[in-house]
N, C-alpha and C positions, 0 to 999 in steps of 0.2 A: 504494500500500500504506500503512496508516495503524498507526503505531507504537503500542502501548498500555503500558503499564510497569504490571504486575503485582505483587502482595503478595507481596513476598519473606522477610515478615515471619519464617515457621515455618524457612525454608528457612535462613535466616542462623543460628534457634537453634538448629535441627540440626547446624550444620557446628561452631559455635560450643562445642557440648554435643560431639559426638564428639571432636573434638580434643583438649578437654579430657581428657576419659576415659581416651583416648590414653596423656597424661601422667601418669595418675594420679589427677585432679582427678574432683569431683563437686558438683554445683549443692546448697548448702545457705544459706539465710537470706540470700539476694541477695548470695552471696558462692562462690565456687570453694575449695572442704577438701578434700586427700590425707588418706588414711590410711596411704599408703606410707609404711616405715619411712625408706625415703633420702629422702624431703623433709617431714620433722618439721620441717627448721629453715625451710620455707616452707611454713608447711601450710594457711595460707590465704589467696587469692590475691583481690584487688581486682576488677571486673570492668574497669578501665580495665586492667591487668595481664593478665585475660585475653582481653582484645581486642587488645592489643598483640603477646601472643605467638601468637594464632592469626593476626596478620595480617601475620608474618613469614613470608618467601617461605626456603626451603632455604639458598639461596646466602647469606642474609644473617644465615645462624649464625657465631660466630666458633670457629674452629678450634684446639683446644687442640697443642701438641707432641707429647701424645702419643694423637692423632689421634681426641678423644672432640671433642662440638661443645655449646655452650654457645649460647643466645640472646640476640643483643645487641639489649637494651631502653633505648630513649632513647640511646645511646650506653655504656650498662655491660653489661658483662657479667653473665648472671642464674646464679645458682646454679645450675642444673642443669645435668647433664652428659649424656650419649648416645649412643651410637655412629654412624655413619655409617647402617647399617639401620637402627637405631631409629630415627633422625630420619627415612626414606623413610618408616615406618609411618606416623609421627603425620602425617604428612605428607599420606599418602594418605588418611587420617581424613576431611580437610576433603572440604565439598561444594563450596564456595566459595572462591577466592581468599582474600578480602577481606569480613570482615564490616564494614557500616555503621552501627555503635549506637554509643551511647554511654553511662553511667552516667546514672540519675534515678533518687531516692531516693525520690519521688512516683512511681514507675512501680511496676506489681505485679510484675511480676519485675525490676527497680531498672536496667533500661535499657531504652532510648528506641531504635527504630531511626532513622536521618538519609536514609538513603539507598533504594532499593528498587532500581536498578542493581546488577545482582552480575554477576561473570564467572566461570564454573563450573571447577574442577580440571580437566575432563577436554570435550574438546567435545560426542562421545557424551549428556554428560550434558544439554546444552541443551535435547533434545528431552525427555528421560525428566523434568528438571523439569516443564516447560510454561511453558519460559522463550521458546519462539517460538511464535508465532502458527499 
C-alpha cells in the first residue's frame, strides 16, 4: 500500500476559521476581530494567538475556582473565561486537532501552512475528509 499525504491546506482553514467563530472571532486584515462586547479588551487576536488557542487540547484549559476555564497560552493564563459546555462547543468546532501554519506577512492570507499531517477530532471524520486512500 503506498502512503500519499494530501492538501490539507483548506481543511486546516476550516477548523482554524470555525473555532475561531466559536469564540467570537472573525478573519479580518490577516488578523482574528471580536465584536463581542466581553472581549473588547482582546478584540484582536494575532494569528500566532490564534493558532495557539485552536491548538489547545480541552484538558489543557486552566481551571478557575469558580469552575469557569481560561486558556493557558505559553504558560499564562489568556483572558477569557467559559464554562465547562462552552469550552465542549468550541471544542467541537474544530475539524482538526492541530493546525500546522504559521504567520507570513508575505502570504495572502499572512500564514504559511508547515505541515499537511493533520489528525481529525473525531475518527468518522477521516473518511468524510479524504484523509484515506
Amino acid at each position: 500500500m503506498q502512503f500519499e499525504i494530501g492538501n490539507t491546506h483548506q481543511i486546516q482553514v476550516d477548523s482554524m476559521t470555525a473555532f475561531m467563530q466559536s469564540i467570537g472571532y472573525k478573519y479580518v486584515n490577516k488578523g482574528w476581530e471580536s465584536e463581542v462586547d466581553s472581549l473588547q479588551h482582546i478584540r484582536r487576536l494575532s494569528h500566532r494567538t490564534a493558532i495557539a488557542l485552536h491548538n489547545l487540547q480541552a484538558d489543557e484549559w486552566f481551571q478557575h475556582e469558580d469552575g469557569t476555564m481560561s486558556p493557558l497560552v505559553a504558560g499564562k493564563v489568556f483572558d477569557m473565561r467559559m464554562g465547562p459546555y462552552m469550552l465542549a462547543q468550541v471544542q467541537a468546532a474544530k475539524i482538526v486537532q492541530k493546525v500546522k501554519m504559521q504567520p507570513n506577512r508575505k502570504a495572502v492570507e499572512g500564514i504559511e501552512l508547515q505541515y499537511h499531517m493533520v489528525k481529525p477530532m473525531q475518527p468518522y471524520m477521516t473518511i468524510a475528509l479524504g484523509l484515506v486512500v
